[in-house]
C-alpha positions in Angstrom: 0.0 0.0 0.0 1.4 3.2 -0.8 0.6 6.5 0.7 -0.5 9.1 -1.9 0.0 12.6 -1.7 -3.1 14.1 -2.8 -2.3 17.3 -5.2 -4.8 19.7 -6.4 -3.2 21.4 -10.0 -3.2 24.7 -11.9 -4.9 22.2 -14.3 -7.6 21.0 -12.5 -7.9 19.1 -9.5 -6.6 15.4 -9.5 -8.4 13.0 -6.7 -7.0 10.2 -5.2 -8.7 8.6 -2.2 -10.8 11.8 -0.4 -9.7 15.4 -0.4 -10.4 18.1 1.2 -9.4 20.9 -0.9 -8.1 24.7 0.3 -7.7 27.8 -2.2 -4.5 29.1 -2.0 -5.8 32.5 -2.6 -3.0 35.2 -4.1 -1.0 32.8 -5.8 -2.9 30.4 -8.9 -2.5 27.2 -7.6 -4.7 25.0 -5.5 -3.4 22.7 -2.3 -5.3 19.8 -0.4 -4.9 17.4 2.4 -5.6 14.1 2.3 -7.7 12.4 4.8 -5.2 9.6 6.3 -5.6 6.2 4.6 -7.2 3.3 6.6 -4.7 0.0 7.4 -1.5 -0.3 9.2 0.7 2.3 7.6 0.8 5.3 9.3 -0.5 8.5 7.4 2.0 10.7 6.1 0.1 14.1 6.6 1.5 16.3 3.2 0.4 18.9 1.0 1.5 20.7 -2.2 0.8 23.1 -4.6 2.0 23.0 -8.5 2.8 26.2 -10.6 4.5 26.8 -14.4 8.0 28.9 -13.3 9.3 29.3 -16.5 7.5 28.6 -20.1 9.2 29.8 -23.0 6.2 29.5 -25.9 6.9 27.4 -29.0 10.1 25.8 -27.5 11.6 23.2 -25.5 12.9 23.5 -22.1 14.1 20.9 -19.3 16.5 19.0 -16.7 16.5 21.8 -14.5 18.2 21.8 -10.4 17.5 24.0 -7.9 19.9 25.4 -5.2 19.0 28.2 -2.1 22.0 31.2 -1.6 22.5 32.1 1.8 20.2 35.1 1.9 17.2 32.6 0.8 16.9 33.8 -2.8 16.4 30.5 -5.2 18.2 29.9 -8.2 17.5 27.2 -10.8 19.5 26.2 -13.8 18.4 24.5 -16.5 19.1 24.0 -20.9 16.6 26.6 -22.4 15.3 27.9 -25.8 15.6 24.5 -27.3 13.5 23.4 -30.4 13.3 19.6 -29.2 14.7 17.1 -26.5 17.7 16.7 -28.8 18.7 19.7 -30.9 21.9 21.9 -31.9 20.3 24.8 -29.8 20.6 24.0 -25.9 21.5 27.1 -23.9 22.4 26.9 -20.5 19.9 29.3 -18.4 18.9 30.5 -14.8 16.1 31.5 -13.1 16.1 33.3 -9.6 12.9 33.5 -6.6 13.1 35.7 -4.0 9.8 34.6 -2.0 10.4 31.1 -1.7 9.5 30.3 -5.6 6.3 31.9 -5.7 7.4 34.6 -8.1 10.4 33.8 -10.8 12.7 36.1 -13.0 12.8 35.7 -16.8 15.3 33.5 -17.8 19.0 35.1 -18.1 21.9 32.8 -20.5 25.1 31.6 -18.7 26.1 29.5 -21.3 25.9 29.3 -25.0 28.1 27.3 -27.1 28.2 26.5 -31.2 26.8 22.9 -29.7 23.8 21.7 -27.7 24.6 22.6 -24.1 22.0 20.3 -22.1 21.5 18.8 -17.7 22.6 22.2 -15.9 23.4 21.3 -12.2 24.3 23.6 -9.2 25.5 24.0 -5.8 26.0 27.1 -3.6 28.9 26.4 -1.3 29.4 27.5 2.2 31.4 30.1 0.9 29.0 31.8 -1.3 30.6 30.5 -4.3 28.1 28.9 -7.2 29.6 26.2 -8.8 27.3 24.6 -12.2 27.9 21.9 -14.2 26.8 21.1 -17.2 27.9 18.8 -20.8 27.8 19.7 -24.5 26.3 17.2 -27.2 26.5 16.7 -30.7 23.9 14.4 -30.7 21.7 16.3 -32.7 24.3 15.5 -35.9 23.2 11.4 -35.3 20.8 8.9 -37.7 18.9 8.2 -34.6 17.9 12.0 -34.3 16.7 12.4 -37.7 14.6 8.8 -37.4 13.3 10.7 -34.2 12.3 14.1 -35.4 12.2 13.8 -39.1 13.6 15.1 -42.1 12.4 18.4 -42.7 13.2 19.4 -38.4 16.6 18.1 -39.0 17.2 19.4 -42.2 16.6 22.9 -41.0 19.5 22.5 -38.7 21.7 22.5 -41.5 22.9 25.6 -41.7 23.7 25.8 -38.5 25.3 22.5 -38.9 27.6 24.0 -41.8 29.1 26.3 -39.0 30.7 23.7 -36.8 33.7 23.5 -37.1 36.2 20.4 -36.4 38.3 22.9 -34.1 34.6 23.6 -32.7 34.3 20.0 -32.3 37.5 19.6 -30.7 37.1 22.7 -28.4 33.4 22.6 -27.6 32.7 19.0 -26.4 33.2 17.9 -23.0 31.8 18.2 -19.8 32.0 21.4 -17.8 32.3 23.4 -14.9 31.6 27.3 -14.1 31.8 29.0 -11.0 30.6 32.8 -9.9 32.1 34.5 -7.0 29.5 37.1 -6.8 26.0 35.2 -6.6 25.6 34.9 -10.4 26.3 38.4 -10.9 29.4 37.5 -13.8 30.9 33.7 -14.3 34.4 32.8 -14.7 35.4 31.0 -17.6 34.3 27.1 -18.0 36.6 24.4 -17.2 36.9 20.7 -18.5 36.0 18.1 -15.9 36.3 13.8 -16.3 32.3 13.2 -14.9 29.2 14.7 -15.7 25.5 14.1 -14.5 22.2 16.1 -14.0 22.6 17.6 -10.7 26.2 18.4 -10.3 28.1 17.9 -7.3 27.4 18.1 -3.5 29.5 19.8 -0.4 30.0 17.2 2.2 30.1 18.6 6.0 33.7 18.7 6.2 33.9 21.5 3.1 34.8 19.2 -0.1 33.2 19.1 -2.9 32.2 15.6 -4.7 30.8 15.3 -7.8 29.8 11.9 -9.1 29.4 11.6 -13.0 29.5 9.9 -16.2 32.3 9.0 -18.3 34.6 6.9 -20.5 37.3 4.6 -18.9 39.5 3.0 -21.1 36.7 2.8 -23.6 33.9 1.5 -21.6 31.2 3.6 -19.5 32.0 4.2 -16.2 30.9 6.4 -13.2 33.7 8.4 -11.1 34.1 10.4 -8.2 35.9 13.7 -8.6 36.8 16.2 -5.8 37.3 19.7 -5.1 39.0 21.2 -2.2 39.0 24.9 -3.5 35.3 25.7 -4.3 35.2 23.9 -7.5 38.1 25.6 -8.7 40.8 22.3 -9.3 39.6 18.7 -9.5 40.5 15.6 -9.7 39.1 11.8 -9.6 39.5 9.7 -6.7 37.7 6.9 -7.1 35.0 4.6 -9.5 32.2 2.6 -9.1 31.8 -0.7 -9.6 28.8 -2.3 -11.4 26.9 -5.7 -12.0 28.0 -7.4 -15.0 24.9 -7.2 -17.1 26.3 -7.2 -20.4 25.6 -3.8 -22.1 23.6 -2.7 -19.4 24.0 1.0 -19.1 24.0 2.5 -15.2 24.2 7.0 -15.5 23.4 10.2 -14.6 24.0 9.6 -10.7 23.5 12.1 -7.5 24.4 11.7 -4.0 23.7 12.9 -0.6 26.2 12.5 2.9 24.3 10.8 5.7 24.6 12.7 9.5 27.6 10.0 10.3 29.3 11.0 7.0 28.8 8.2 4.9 27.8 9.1 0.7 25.1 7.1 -0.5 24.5 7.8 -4.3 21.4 6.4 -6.5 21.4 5.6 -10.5 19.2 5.5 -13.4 19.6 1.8 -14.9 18.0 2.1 -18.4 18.8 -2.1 -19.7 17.2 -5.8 -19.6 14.8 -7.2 -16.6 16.1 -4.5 -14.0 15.8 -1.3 -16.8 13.8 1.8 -14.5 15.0 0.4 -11.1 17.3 2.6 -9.0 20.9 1.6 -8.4 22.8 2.6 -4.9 26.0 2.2 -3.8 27.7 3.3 -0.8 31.1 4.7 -0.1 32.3 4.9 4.0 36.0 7.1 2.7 34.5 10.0 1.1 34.3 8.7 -2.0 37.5 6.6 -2.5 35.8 3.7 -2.6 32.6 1.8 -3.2 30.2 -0.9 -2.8 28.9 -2.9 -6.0 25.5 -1.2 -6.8 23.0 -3.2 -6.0 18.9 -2.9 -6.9 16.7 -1.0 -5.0 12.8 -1.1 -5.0 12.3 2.4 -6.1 10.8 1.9 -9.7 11.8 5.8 -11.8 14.3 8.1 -12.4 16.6 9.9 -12.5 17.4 10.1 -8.8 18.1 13.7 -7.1 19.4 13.0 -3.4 19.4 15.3 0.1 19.9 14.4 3.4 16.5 16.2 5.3 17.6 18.6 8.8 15.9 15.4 10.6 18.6 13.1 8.9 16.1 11.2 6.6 17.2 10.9 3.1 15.2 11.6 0.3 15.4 10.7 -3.5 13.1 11.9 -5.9 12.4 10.7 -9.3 10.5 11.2 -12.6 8.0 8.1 -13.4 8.0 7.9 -17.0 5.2 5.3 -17.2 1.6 5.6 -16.6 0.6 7.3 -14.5 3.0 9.7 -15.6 4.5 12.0 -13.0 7.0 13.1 -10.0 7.7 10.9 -7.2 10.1 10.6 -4.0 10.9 8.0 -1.4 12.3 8.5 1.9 14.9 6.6 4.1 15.1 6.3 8.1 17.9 4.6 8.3 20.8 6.2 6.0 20.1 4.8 2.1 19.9 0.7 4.6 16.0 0.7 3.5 13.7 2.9 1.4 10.4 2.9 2.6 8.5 2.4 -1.0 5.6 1.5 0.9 4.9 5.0 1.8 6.0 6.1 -1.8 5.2 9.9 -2.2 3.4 10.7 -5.5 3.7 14.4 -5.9 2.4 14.3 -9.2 0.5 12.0 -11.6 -0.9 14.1 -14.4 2.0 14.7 -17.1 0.6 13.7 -20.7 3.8 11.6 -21.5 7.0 9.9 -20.5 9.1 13.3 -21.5 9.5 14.7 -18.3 11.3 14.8 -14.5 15.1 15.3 -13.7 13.4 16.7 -10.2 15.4 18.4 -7.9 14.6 18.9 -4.3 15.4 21.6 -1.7 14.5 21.5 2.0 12.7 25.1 3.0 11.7 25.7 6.5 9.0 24.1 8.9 9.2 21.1 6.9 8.6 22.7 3.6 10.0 21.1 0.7 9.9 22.8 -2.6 10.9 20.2 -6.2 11.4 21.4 -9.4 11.6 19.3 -12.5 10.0 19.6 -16.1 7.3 18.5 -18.1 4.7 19.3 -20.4 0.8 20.5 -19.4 -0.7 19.1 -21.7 -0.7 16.9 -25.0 0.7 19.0 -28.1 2.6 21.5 -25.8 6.4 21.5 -25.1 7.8 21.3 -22.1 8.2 23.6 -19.4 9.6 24.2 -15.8 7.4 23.7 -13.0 7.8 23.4 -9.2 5.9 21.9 -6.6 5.8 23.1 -2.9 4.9 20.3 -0.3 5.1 19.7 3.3 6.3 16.3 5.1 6.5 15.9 8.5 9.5 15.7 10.6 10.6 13.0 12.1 12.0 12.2 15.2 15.9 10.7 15.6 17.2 8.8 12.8 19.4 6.2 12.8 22.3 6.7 10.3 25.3 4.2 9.4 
């Protein structure tokens, strides 16, 4: 039995079980409480609220993260002004909320290369210093992106196409860094770093900087742990993670949170074979040196986005790319030992097709929880950013590894 978190939408409100609904006069959306379930899992007593926080009409916009400065303001990056889900056009954008994400700037450009630049991840450091990741793509060039879109999409690229250069090629590809010194006033020039994955790196509590990402070792797909000591300045990989051996299965775009006793627990999308849409974890008790064989977890979505909650609970949220179609997140008592799916959190179940998630979760105050992700409202329109605020109840003491 799970335990459903009952949403009401800017599009109309979706039931599950019996709601009580409340206007949420003053700001467009609609939130409800859900009367607790009957049977012998304890209600989890949560509400939310949906709103669009960036739409740019007529194109394509997604994978976004969300990080919280010091001074509370919001930012959230995110690839913007795209034509498709694959396309030469990807620009690396921000967003910024000063009232908790009720209210959200236009969209200003950090990054804007000759190639597609897509997954924009961030962190705000201790110090004040933003760090965000990001990877270029020339995917768009591929057979299997003409199959998908068609002839006369992909032959309009062309001349656009016709500008790239090999030294382009050769210069623009990779997977980046950028930092700003001055809350995302300017940004200092990008830098070339081994990993890359959706949500960027994490600060642990003793000031370093991990970032857990894809790459190629010795030909073959890996996963490896870089760190920073400076702020994201210099890095350098410390360690890899082993896998099962299940043929070409492919395991990617990984996050990871630090539980209270300072062990890194990271999650990962597995796309192949009989466990393709599980979540992976693995473990790593020397910062990131080493880890444990990823092993299969119950959590059916992705990909993951980790935090460790003020309470100590982890959470992981998801995107569910099968009917129903939607946002999810799971929590963990215990450090990453067990994930209670039971109690699976459904914050949305309304999205018109698989083409959606990369959510990204930040912890607000009195147990206020606000996730931002992408996804289209409605069938024929592309995608946009959108956000959902929702409440979870603290818990008491945890018990961490």
């Amino acid at each position: 039995m799970r335990t459903f978190l009952i949403i009401a939408t800017l599009f109309g409100l979706a039931v599950m079980g019996v709601t009580r609904a409340v206007a949420n006069e003053g700001h467009g959306s609609t939130q409800s409480k859900a009367e607790p379930p009957t049977g012998k899992i304890k209600p989890t007593d949560v509400r939310a609220e949906h709103r669009v926080i960036c739409k740019q009409p007529g194109r394509y916009i997604g994978w976004p993260t969300v990080g919280r400065r010091a001074n509370g303001e919001l930012l959230v990056v995110f690839s913007g002004d795209r034509d498709q889900h694959v396309c030469p056009f990807g620009k690396t954008q921000i967003i910024r909320s000063t009232d908790n994400g009720k209210t959200w700037t236009a969209p200003q450009t950090i990054n804007n290369c000759i190639i597609d630049d897509r997954d924009a991840g961030i962190l705000v450091c201790k110090s004040g210093t933003i760090v965000i990741s990001w990877f270029t793509s020339l995917a768009f060039e591929t057979y299997d992106c003409r199959r998908m879109y068609g002839d006369k999409m992909v032959d309009g690229w062309k001349s656009h196409i016709a500008k790239i250069t090999d030294e382009d090629r050769k210069k623009e590809l990779g997977h980046w860094i950028r930092r700003s010194t001055d809350g995302g006033t300017t940004w200092l020039p990008k830098q070339k770093i081994e990993g890359t994955a959706p949500h960027g790196p994490i600060q642990l509590q003793g000031g370093r900087l991990i970032f857990l990402g894809n790459t190629t070792v010795d030909g073959k797909r890996a996963v490896v742990a870089e760190e920073s000591t400076d702020d994201g300045a210099t890095w350098q990989v410390i360690g890899q993670v082993p896998f099962p051996d299940y043929g070409s299965a492919y395991w990617g775009e990984p996050h990871l949170a630090e539980t209270t006793q300072g062990r890194l627990v990271a999650h990962f999308r597995h796309n192949k074979g009989a466990h393709g849409g599980y979540l992976f974890q693995s473990e790593s008790d020397d910062g990131g040196q080493t880890w444990t064989l990823a092993h299969k977890l119950p959590i059916w979505g992705f990909p993951p986005h980790l935090i460790r909650l003020r309470d100590g609970r982890l959470l992981t949220t998801y995107g569910y790319r099968k009917k129903p179609y939607g946002q999810r997140a799971c929590l963990s008592n215990d450090g990453g030992k067990t994930w209670d799916i039971d109690r699976e959190i459904i914050l949305r179940d309304d999205a018109p097709n698989g083409d959606l998630g990369y959510p990204s979760t930040i912890e607000l105050d009195g147990g206020e929880m606000l996730t931002v992700y992408y996804q289209s409202t409605g069938r024929g329109e592309k995608t946009c950013l959108m956000a959902t605020r929702w409440w979870l109840k603290p818990s008491g003491p945890q018990s961490t590894p």
